[in-house]
TIRO-2110 file (N, C-alpha, C; in Angstrom, 1 decimal):
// TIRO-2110
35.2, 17.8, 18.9, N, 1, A
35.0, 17.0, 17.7, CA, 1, A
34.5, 15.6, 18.0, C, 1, A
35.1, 15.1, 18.9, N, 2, A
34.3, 13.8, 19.5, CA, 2, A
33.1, 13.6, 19.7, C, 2, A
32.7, 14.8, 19.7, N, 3, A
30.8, 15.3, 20.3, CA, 3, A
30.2, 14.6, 18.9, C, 3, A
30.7, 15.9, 18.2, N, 4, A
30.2, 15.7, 16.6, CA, 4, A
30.0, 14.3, 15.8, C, 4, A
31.5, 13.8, 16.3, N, 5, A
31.5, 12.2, 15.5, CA, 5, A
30.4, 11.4, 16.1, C, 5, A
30.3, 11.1, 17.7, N, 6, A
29.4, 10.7, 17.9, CA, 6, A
28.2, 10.7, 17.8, C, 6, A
27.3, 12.1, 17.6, N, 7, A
25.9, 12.3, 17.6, CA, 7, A
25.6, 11.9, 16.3, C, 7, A
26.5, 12.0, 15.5, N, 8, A
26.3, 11.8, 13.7, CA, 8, A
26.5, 10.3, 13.8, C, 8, A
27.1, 9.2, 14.4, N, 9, A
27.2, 8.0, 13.9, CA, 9, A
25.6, 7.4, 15.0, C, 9, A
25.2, 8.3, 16.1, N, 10, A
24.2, 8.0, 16.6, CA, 10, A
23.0, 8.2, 15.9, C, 10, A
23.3, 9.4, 14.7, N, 11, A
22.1, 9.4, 13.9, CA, 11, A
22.2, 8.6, 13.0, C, 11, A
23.0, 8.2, 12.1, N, 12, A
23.3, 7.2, 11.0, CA, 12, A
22.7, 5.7, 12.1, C, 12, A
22.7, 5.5, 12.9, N, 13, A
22.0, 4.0, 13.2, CA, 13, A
21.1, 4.3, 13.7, C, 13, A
20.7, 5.3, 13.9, N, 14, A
19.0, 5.8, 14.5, CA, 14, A
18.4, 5.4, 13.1, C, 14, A
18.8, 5.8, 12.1, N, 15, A
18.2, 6.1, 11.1, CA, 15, A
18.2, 5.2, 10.0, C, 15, A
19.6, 4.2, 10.2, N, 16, A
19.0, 2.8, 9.6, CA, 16, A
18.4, 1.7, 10.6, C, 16, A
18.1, 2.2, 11.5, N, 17, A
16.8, 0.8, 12.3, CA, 17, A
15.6, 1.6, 11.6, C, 17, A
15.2, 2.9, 12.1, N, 18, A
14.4, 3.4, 11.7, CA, 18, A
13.5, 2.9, 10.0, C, 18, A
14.8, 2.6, 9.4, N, 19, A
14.6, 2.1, 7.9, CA, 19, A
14.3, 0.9, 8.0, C, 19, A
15.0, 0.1, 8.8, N, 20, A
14.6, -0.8, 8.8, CA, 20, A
13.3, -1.7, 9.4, C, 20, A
13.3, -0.9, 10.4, N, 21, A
11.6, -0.6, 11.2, CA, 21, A
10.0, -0.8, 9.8, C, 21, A
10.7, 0.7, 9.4, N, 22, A
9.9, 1.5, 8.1, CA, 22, A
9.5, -0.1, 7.1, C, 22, A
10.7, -0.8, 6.8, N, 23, A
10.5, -1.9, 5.4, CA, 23, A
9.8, -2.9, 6.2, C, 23, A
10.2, -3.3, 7.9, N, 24, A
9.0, -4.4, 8.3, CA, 24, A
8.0, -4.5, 8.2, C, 24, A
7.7, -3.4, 8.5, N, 25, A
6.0, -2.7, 8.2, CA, 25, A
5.4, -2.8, 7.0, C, 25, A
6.1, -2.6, 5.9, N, 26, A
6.0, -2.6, 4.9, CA, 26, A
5.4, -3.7, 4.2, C, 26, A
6.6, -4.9, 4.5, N, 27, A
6.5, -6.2, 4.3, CA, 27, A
5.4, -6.8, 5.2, C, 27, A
4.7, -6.6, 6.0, N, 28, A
3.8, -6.7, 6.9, CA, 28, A
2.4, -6.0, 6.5, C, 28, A
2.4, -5.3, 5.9, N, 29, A
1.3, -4.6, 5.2, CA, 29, A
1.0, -5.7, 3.5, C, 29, A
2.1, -5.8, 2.9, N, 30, A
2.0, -6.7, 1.8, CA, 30, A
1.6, -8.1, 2.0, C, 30, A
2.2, -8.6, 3.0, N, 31, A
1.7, -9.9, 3.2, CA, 31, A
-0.1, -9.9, 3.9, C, 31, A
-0.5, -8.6, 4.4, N, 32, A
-1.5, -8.9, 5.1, CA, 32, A
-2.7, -8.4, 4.0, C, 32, A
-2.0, -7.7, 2.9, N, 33, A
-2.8, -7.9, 1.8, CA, 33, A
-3.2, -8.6, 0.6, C, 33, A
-2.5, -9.6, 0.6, N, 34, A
-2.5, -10.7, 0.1, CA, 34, A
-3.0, -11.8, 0.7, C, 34, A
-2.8, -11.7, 2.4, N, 35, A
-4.2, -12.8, 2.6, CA, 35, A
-5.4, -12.5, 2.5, C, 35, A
-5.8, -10.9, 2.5, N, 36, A
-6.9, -10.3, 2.4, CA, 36, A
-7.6, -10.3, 0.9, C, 36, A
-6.8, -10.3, -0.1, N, 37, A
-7.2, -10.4, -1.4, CA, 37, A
-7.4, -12.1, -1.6, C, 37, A
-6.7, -12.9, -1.2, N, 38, A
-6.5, -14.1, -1.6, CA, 38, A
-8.1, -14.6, -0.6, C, 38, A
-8.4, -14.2, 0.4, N, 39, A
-9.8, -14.7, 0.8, CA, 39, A
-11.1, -14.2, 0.3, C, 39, A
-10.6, -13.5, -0.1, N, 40, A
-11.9, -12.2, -0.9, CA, 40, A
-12.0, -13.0, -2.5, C, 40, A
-11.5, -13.6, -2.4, N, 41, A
-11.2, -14.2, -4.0, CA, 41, A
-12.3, -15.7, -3.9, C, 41, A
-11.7, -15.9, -2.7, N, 42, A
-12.0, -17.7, -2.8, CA, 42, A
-13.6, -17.1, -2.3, C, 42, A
-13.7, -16.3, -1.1, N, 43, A
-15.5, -16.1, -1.0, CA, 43, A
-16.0, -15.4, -1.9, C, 43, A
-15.3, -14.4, -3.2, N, 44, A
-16.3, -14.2, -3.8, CA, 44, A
-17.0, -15.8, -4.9, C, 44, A
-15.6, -16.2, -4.9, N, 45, A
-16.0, -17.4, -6.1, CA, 45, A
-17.1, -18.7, -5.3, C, 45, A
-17.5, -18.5, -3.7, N, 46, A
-18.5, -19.4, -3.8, CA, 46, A
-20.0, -18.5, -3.6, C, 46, A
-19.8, -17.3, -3.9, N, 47, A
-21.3, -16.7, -3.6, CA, 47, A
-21.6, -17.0, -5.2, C, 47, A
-22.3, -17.5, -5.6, N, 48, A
-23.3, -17.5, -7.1, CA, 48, A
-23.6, -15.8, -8.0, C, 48, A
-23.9, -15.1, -6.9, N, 49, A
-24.0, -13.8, -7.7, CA, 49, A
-23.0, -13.6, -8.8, C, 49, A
-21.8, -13.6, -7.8, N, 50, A
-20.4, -13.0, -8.6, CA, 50, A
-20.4, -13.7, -9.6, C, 50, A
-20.7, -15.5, -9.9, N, 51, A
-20.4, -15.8, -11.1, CA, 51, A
-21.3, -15.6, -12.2, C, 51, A
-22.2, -14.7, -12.5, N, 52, A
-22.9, -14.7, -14.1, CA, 52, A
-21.8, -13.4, -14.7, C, 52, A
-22.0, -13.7, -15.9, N, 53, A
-21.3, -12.9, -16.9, CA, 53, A
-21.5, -11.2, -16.9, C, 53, A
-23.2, -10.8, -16.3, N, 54, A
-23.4, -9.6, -16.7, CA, 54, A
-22.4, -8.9, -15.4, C, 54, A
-22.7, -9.5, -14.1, N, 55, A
-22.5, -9.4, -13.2, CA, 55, A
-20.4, -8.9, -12.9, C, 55, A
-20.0, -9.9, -13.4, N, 56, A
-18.7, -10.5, -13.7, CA, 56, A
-17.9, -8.5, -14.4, C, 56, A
-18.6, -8.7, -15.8, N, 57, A
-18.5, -7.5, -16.8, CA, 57, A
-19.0, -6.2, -16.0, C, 57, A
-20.1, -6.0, -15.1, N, 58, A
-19.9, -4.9, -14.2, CA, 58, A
-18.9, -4.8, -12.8, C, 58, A
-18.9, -5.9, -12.5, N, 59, A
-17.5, -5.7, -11.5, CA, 59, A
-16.7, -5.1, -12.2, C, 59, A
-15.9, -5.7, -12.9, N, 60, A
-14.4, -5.6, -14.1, CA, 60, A
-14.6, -4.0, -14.3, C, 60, A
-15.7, -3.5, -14.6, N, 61, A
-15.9, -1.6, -14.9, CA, 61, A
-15.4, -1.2, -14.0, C, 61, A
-16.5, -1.5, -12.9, N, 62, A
-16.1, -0.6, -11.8, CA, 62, A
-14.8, -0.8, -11.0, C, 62, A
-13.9, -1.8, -11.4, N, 63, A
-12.5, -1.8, -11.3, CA, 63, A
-11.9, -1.3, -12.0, C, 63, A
-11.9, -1.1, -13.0, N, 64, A
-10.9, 0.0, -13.9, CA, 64, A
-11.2, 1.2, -13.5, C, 64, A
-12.2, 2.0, -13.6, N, 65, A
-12.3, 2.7, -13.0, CA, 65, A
-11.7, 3.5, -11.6, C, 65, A
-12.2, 2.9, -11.0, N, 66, A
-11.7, 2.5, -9.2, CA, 66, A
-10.2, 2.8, -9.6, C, 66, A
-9.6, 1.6, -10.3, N, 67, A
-7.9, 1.9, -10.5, CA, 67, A
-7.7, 3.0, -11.4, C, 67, A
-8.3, 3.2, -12.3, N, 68, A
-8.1, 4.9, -13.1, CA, 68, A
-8.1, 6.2, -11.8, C, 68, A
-8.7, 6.2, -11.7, N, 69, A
-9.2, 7.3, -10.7, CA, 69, A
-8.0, 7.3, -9.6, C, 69, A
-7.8, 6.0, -8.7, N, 70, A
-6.8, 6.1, -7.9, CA, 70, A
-5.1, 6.5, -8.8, C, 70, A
-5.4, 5.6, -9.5, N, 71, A
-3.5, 5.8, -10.5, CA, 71, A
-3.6, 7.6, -10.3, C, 71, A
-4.3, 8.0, -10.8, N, 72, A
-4.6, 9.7, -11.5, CA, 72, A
-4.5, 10.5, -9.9, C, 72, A
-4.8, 10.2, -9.1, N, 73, A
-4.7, 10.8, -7.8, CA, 73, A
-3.3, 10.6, -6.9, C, 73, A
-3.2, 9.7, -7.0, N, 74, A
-1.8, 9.2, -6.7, CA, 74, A
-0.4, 9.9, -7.6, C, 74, A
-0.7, 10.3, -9.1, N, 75, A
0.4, 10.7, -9.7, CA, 75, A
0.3, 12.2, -9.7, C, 75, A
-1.1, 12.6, -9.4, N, 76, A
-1.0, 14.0, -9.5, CA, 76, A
-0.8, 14.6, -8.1, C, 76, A
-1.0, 13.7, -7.1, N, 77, A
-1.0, 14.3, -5.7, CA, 77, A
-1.0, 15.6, -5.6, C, 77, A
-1.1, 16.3, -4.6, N, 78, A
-0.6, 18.0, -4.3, CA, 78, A
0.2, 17.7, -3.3, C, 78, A
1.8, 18.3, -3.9, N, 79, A
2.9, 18.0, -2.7, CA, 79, A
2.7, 18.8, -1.5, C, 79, A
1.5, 19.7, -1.0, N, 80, A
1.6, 19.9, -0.2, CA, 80, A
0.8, 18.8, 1.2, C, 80, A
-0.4, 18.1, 0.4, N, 81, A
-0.3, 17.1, 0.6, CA, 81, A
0.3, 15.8, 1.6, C, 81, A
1.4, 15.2, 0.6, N, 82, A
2.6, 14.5, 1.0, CA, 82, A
3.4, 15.1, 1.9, C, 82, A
3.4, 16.0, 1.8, N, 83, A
4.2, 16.9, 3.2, CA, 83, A
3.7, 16.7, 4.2, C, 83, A
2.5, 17.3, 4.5, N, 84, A
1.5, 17.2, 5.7, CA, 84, A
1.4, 18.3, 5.7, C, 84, A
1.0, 19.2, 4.9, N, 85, A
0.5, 20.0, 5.6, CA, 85, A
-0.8, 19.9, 5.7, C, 85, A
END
C-alpha cells in the first residue's frame, strides 16, 4: 500500500509542476505577443501607406474576415484533430 500512496502523490506533483510549467509558457507566449503586436502597430503607423482611408477600410475587411474564418475553425474543430490523431 505504501507503493501505491507514493507513486500517486509522485504523480499529483509531477503533474502540478507540469501545470505549472504548461501556464509559464503560456504567460510567455502572451507577453511575447503583445510586444509583437504593440511593434507592428507603432511601424505600421509610420509607413504612410497604412494611413489613407481606402487603404485603412481594406485592411479592417481583411481582418474580420481573417477573424471570421479563424473563430469558425477553432469552434468547429474535428476532435479528432485535438487529439492528434
Amino acid at each position: 500500500m505504501k507503493f501505491l500512496e507514493k507513486y500517486i502523490i509522485c504523480f499529483y506533483l509531477n503533474f502540478k509542476m507540469e501545470k505549472r510549467k504548461h501556464i509559464f509558457w503560456e504567460l510567455t507566449l502572451l507577453l511575447g505577443s503583445v510586444f509583437v503586436f504593440r511593434s507592428l502597430w507603432i511601424l505600421m503607423d509610420r509607413i504612410p501607406f497604412f494611413m489613407t482611408n481606402k487603404n485603412l477600410i481594406i485592411f479592417l475587411i481583411i481582418g474580420i474576415v481573417m477573424a471570421v474564418i479563424g473563430f469558425y475553425k477553432i469552434v468547429h474543430a474535428d476532435n479528432g484533430l485535438m487529439k492528434g490523431h
